[in-house]
Every structure is written in C-alpha cells, then in structure tokens.
C-alpha positions as MATLAB code, in Angstrom:
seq = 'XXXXXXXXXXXXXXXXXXXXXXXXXXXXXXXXXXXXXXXXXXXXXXXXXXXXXXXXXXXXXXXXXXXXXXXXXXXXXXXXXXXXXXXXXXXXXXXXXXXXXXXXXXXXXXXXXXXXXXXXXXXXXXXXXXXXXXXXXXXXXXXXXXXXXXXXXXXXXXXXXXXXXXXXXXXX';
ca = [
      41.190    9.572  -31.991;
      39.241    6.514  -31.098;
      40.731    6.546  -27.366;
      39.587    9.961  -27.308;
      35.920    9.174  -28.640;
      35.687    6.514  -25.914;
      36.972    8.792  -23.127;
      34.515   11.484  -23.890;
      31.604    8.734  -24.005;
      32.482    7.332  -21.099;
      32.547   10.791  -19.793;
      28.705   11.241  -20.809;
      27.716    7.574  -19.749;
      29.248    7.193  -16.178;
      27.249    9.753  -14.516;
      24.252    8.362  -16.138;
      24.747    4.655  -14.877;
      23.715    5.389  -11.187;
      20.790    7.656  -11.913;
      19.364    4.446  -14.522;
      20.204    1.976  -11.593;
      18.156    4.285   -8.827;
      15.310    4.995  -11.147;
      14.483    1.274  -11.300;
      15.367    0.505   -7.746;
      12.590    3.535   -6.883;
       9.881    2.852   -9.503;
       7.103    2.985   -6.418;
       6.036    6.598   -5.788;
       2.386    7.978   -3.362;
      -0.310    7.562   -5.941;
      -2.085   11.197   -6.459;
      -5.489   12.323   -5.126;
      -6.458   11.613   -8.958;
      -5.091    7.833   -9.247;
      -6.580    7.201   -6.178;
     -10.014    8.797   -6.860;
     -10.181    6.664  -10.406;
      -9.314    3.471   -9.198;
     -10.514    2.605   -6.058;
     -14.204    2.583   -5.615;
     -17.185    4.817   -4.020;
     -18.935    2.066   -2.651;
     -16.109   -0.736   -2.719;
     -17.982   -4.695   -2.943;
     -17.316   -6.345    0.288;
     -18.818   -9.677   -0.027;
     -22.740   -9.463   -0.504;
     -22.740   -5.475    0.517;
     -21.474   -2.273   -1.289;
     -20.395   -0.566    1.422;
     -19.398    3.515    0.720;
     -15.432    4.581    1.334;
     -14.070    7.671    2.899;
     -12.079    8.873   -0.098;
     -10.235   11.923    2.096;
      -8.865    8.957    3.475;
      -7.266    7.033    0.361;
      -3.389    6.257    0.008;
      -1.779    4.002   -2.238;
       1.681    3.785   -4.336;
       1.597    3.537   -8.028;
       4.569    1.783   -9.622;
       5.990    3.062  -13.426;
       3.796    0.442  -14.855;
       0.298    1.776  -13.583;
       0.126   -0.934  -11.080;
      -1.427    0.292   -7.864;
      -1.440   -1.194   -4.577;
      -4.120    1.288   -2.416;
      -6.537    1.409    0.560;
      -9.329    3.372    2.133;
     -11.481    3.841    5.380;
     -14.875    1.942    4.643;
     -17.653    3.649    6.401;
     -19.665    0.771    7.890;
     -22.230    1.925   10.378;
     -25.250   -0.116    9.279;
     -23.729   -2.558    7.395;
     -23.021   -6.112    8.618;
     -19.671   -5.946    7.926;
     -19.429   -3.207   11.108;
     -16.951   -4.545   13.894;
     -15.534   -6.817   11.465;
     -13.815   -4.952    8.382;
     -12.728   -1.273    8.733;
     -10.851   -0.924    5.412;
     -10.845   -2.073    1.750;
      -7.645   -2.501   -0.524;
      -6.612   -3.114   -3.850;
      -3.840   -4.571   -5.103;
      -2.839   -4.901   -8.886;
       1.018   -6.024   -8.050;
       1.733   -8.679   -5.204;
       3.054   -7.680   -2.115;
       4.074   -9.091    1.159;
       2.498   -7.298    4.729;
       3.667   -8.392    7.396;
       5.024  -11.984    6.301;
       1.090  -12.639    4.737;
       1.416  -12.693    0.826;
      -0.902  -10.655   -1.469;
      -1.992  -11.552   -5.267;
      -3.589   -8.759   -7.166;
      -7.089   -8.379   -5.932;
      -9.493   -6.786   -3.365;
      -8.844   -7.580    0.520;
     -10.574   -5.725    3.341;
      -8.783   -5.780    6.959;
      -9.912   -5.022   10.119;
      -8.274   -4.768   13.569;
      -8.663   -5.012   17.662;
      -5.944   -3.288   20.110;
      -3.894   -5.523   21.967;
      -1.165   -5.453   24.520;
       1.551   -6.064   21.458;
      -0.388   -3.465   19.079;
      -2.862   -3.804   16.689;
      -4.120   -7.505   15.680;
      -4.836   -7.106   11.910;
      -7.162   -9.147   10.404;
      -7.398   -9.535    6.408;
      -9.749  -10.916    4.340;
     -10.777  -11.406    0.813;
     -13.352   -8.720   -0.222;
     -15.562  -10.627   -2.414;
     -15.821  -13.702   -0.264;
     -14.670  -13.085    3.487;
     -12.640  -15.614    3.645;
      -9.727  -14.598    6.208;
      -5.599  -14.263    4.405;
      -4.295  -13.670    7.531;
      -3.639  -11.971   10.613;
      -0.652   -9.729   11.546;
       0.411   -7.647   14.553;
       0.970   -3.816   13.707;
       3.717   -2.196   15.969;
       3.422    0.923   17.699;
       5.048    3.934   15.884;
       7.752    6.465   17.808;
       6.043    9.073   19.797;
       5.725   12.313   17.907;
       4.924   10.144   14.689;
       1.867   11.933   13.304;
      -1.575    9.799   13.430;
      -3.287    8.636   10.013;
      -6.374    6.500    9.748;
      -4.837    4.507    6.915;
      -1.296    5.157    4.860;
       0.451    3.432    2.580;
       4.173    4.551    2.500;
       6.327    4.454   -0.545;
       8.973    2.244   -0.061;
      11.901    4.682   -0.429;
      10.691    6.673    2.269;
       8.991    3.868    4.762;
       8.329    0.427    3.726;
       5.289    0.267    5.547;
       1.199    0.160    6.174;
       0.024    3.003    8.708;
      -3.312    2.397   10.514;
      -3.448    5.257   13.122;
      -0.394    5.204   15.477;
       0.472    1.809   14.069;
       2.410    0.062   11.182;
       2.883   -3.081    9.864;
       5.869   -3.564    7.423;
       5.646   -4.608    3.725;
       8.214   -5.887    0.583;
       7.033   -5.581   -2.799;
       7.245   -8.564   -5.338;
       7.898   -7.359   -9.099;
];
C-alpha cells in the first residue's frame, strides 16, 4: 500500500517538476500596452526639462513581481536635450546592457551611427551624468525595424533601437 501511494504521487509530481523549474527560469514576459501606459510617463523628467514621450512607441518586460524594466521614444524637438538624448527608460530591477550595469532608476540614452553600429550613449535622467557607452550591432537583414524594443529574454535577450541591438542579462 504505501509503495503504491508513493508511486502514484510520484506519478502526479514528476511531470510537474519541469513546468515549476521553467516557470521561474521565464518569470520576464513583454509588458502590455496597459503596464506600459501606467508606468512610464507622458512627459518623462530629463534633468531640468519634462520632455513629452511617444507612447506608440513604449516596450518593456514585466517580471512576476511587478518589476518593470521599459523605454520610450522622447520627442525632443525644442528641447535642449535634442541631439543629445533620444530615449528615456525605467528600470525597477537591475540589469546589465551591454556589459554597463543598471540600478533601478530613470536613464535616458542617445546614439550616433558609426562604422561598428550604433554608439549608445546613457545617462542618468535626473542629472545627465553619463553610465556609459555601448556599441549596438547590426541585426540580420530581413529583421524588421523598431524605433525602440525591449525583448523578453526567452525570446531575445536584447535592446532594439531601429536595425540595431545591444544585448542584456537580468540580475534578480
């Protein structure tokens, strides 16, 4: 009787072991057009300016926690910040882009074409002051062209800006 009892729960538990282990291992998912729209800002605060975002734009993962890492287009004709910053985003769980490391908080990143790819410059939103610079890679041909996306990490570890990416880890 009680090798029976164990063989049937074992029966019920083994299948179940892999699908626990994977749920944890994928906790990231793409954050909705909702999640996005509450937590990232209108008119995000880039040092002394408010300067408006392009929500149609927004992209971000949310983890099973709440913790979202996003980003959006900032629209900066007129501002001072034109040339300089192109994009805001927030991060409420640290992750690593590109070998720079990110603490929860508000960057803003802008970027010049180069012969390698994309120079990536980030900065912290409130103050300026640079994080860090980074070289995106050019994407495969055929790879379809977004102004910013942020990947979940089972399908693409990585930060799109246009034809470009720059890879990311997560930290939990």
């Amino acid at each position: 009787m009680k090798i029976t009892a164990l063989a049937l729960a074992l029966t019920f538990l083994a299948p179940a072991a892999p699908t626990i282990h994977a749920q944890s291992k994928s906790s990231w998912r793409a954050a909705t057009p909702a999640e996005l729209e509450t937590s990232l800002p209108a008119r995000a605060p880039v040092e002394k300016e408010r300067i408006e975002t392009e929500m149609r734009t927004a992209s971000g993962i949310i983890n099973n926690h709440g913790k979202l890492i996003a980003g959006v287009v900032l629209i900066t004709a007129g501002y001072s910040a034109d040339g300089k910053y192109s994009h805001y985003l927030l991060i409420q769980s640290p992750i690593t882009i590109a070998d720079i490391a990110f603490t929860p908080g508000s960057y803003v990143f802008g970027w010049q074409r180069g012969e390698a790819g994309l120079t990536v410059h980030f900065y912290d939103a409130a103050t300026g002051t640079p994080h860090g610079t980074a070289i995106a890679k050019p994407l495969p041909t055929g790879t379809r062209v977004e102004s910013f996306r942020l990947w979940p990490p089972s399908d693409r570890p990585q930060l799109q800006i246009g034809r470009f990416a720059l890879p990311y880890t997560l930290s939990e």
